[in-house]
N, C-alpha and C positions, 0 to 999 in steps of 0.2 A: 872691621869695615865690611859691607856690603859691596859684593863684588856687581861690576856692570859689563855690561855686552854696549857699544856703540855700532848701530849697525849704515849705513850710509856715512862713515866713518871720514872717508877722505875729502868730501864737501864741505860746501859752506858753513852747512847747518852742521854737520859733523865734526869739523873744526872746534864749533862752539863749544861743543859737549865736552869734547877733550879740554881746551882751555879752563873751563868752568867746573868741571871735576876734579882739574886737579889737586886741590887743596880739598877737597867738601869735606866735612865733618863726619859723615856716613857712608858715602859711597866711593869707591876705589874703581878705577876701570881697568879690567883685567882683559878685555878681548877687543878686537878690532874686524870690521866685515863691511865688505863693501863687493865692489861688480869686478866681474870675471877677471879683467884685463890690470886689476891692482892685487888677486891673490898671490901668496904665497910668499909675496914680497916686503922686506921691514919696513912699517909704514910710516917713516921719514925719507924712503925712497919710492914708495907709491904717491904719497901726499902731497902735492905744489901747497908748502904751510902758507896761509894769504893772512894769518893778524900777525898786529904788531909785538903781541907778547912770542916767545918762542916755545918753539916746540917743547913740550914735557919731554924732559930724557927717558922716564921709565916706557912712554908711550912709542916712542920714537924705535925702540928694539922689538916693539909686537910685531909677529906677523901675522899677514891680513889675510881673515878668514874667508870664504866664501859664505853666499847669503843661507846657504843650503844645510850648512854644518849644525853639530851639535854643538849647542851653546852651553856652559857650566853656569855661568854666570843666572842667577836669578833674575836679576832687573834688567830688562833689555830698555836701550833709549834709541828708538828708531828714528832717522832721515832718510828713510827710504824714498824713492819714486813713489807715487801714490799706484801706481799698475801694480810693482812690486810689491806692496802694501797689501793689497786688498787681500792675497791669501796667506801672505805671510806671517802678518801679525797674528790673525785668526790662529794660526797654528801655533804658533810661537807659546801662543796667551793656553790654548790647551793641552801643548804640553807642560806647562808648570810655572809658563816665566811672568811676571810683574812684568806688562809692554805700555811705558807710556809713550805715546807716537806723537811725531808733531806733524804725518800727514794727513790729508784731507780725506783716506779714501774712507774711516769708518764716523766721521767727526758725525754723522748726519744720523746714526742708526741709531733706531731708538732704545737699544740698552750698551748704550755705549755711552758713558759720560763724557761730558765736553766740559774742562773742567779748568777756569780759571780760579784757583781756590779762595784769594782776596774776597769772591762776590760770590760764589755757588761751590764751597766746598763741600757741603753737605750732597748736592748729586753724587759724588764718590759712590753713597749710597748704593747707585743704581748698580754700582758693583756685582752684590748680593743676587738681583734680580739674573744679570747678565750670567752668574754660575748655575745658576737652577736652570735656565731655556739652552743653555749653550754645553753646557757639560765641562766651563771649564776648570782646572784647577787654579790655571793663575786668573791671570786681569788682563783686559784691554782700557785703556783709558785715551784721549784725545786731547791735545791739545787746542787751539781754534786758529785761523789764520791771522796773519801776523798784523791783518787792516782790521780786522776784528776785537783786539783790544785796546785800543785806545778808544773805540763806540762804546763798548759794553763799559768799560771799567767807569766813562766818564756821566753813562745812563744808570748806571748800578743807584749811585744814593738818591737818584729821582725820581724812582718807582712809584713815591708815595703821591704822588702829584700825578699819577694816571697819563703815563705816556704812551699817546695814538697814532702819532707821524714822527717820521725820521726821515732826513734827509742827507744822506753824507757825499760829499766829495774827497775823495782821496788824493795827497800825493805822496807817491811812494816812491822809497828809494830805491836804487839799482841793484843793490844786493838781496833784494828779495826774487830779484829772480834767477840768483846763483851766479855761479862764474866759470865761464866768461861774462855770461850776462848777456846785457844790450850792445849792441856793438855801437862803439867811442861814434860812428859815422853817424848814427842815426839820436843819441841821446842826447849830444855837444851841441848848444844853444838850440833845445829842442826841449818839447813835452810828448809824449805819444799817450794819446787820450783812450787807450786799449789795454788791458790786460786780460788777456783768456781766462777766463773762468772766475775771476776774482769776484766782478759784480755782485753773480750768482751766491756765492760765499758769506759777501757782508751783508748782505741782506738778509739771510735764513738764518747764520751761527748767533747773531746775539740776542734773539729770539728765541733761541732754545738755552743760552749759556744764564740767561733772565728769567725764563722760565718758573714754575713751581714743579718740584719732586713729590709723584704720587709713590707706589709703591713698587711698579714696574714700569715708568716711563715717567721721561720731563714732559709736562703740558708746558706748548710755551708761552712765550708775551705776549698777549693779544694787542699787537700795535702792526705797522704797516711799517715798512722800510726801504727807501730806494735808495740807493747807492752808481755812481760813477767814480770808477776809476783809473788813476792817470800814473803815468810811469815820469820820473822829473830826475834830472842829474845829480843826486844828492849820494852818497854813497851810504849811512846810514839815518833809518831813524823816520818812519811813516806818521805824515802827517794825515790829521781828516778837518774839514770842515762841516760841522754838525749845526744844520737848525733842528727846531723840535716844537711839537704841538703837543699842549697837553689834556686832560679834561680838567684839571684846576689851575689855570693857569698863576703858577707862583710870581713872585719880584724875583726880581735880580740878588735882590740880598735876598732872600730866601733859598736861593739855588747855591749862591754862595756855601751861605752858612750849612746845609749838605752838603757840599764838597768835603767843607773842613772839618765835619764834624766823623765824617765817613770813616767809619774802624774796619780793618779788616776782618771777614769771617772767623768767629773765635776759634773753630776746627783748624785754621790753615795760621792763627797767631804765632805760633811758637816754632816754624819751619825754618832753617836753614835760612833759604833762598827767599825769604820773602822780606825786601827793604824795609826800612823804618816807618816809610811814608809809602802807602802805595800810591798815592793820590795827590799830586801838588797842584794848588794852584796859582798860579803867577800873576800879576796885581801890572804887570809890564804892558805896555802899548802894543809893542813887536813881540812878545812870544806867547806863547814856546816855540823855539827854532831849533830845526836837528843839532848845528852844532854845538849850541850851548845848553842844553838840555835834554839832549837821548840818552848823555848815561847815568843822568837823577835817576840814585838809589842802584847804585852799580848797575845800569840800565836796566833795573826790574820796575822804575816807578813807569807812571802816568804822568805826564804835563797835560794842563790844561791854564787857555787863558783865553783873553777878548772874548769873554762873557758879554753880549749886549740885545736887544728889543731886536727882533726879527720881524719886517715886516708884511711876511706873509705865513710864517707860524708864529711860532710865540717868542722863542729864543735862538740863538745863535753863539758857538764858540770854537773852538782849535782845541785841540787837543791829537798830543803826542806820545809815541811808544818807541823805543828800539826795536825795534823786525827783527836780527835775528837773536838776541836777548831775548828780551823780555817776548818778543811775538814768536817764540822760535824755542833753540835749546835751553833757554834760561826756564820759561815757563814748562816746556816739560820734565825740566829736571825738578821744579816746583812740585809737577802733580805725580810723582814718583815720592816726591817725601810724603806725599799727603796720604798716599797707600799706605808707605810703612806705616807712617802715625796711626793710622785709621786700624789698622791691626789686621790687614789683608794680605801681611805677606807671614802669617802664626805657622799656615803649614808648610813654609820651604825651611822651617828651623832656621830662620836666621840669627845672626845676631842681634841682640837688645840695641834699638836705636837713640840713644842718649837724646831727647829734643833741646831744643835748644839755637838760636841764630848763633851762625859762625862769627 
């Protein structure tokens, strides 16, 4: 087993990791790190655990690292604060470690892949690039934000139809913005049509995550995208509402039949964590809705549905992701297999990674 570092361990996203690791096929989480005021302490009594499975017992005896320490563990799976991030990982990834992060602060740099493997496994590539400019010996790699892939995932097989405007509305749920969260007074029969920083985000990430791989940088999708984003009482499971303008404007059965016919990246085929179906589409009036479809494909798929005529672009539909699954530690722990696979962890001598879905 490949040993892992979790490092914003005792959070939301941190949570996930631990839940989601525990069983994995190739990765073991052997350390635990998180902010000043939870070190030193067994991280069953630093940790408020918030899912419904329980705490892993082997987990539950680590004690919690500070952010600062030496890490043994090769694969670091970062939740950091994106402040905390910005030199951290940097460092982390040069002294030796495999960092796939699921924060925002390196998602945008241009030899930093943004990597949902289903649609753009092949940027991993830019791995290569990022060791020659940067000196390092491990990896940095990036996850995208958690409203960012149910756009990308549900524009991936529409490429071919020349995609020039996007429009998305978001509503997302409370757990994307950790916990405590929203407070109960202000989200209880309420919408708050604000997120800091989020807009900015889905507008730019799946632009680059669409993009084409040159030899040292993604060129991205030459398309335009505006984005609104809204915060809604839902606890998991970010929904978007997507019109689209294309240069060839397809049918409806056209778009379909891409949906369905949609394979994932043969690089990221054989992973672990990557569901049967990345892509579903539902033929329903009323869905996809969080509760009955955030955890299609033990929350790593995509729902999508109400495909119809937009009439001031071209198309119009919904489509759905789990946030902190699949938009979150699910997907980073995805683009961590995709390194092992890829053969970028040769010089930490690890062990042989059997492929293989769990």
């Amino acid at each position: 087993m490949i040993e892992v570092a979790v490092l914003g361990a005792t959070g939301t996203v941190g949570q996930r990791f631990i839940q989601l690791l525990e069983k994995h096929p190739w990765f073991r989480v052997a350390e635990v790190a998180a902010s000043e005021r939870s070190v030193g302490r067994a991280y069953a009594e630093a940790c408020h655990w918030l899912l419904a499975t329980p705490m892993p017992e082997p987990i539950a005896q680590l004690t919690v690292k500070p952010l600062d320490a030496e890490f043994h563990a090769p694969v670091i799976m970062s939740a950091l604060p994106s402040e905390v991030a910005l030199t951290l990982e940097p460092e982390l990834a040069k002294r030796g470690h495999l960092v796939s992060s699921n924060t925002s602060a390196h998602r945008l740099a241009e030899d930093v892949p943004l990597l949902l493997p289903e649609i753009n496994a092949e940027h991993v590539q830019l791995v290569s690039a990022q060791r020659r400019k940067r000196g390092y010996s491990g990896a940095l790699v990036t996850m995208s934000n958690c409203t960012t892939v149910p756009v990308a995932v549900a524009l991936a097989p529409l490429r071919p139809f020349g995609i020039q405007q996007v429009q998305v509305v978001s509503l997302q749920a409370i757990s994307g913005s950790g916990y405590p969260g929203v407070a109960s007074f202000d989200i209880f029969d309420n919408i708050l049509p604000y997120i800091q920083g989020e807009e900015e985000k889905v507008e730019r990430e799946p632009l680059k995550i669409l993009g084409a791989l040159t030899e040292d940088q993604i060129v991205p999708l030459r398309a335009t995208l505006s984005a609104s984003c809204n915060r809604v009482p839902v606890l998991d499971g970010h929904t978007v509402v997507v019109s689209v303008k294309f240069e060839r404007k397809p049918s409806l059965e056209a778009i379909r039949e891409a949906w369905q016919a949609f394979q994932p990246h043969p690089l990221a085929q054989n992973l672990p964590s990557l569901p049967e179906s990345v892509l579903i589409y539902n033929e329903g009036a009323d869905r996809p809705q969080p509760r009955l479809d955030r955890d299609n494909g033990h929350g790593m798929a995509t729902t999508i549905g109400r495909l119809r005529a937009c009439n001031v672009l071209d198309v119009k539909f919904v489509a759905l992701s789990h946030n902190t699954v699949r938009g979150a530690a699910g997907g980073a722990i995805l683009n961590a297999e995709l390194l092992i696979a890829q053969g970028f962890a040769q010089h930490l001598r690890l062990p042989s990674a059997q492929h293989g879905r769990a």
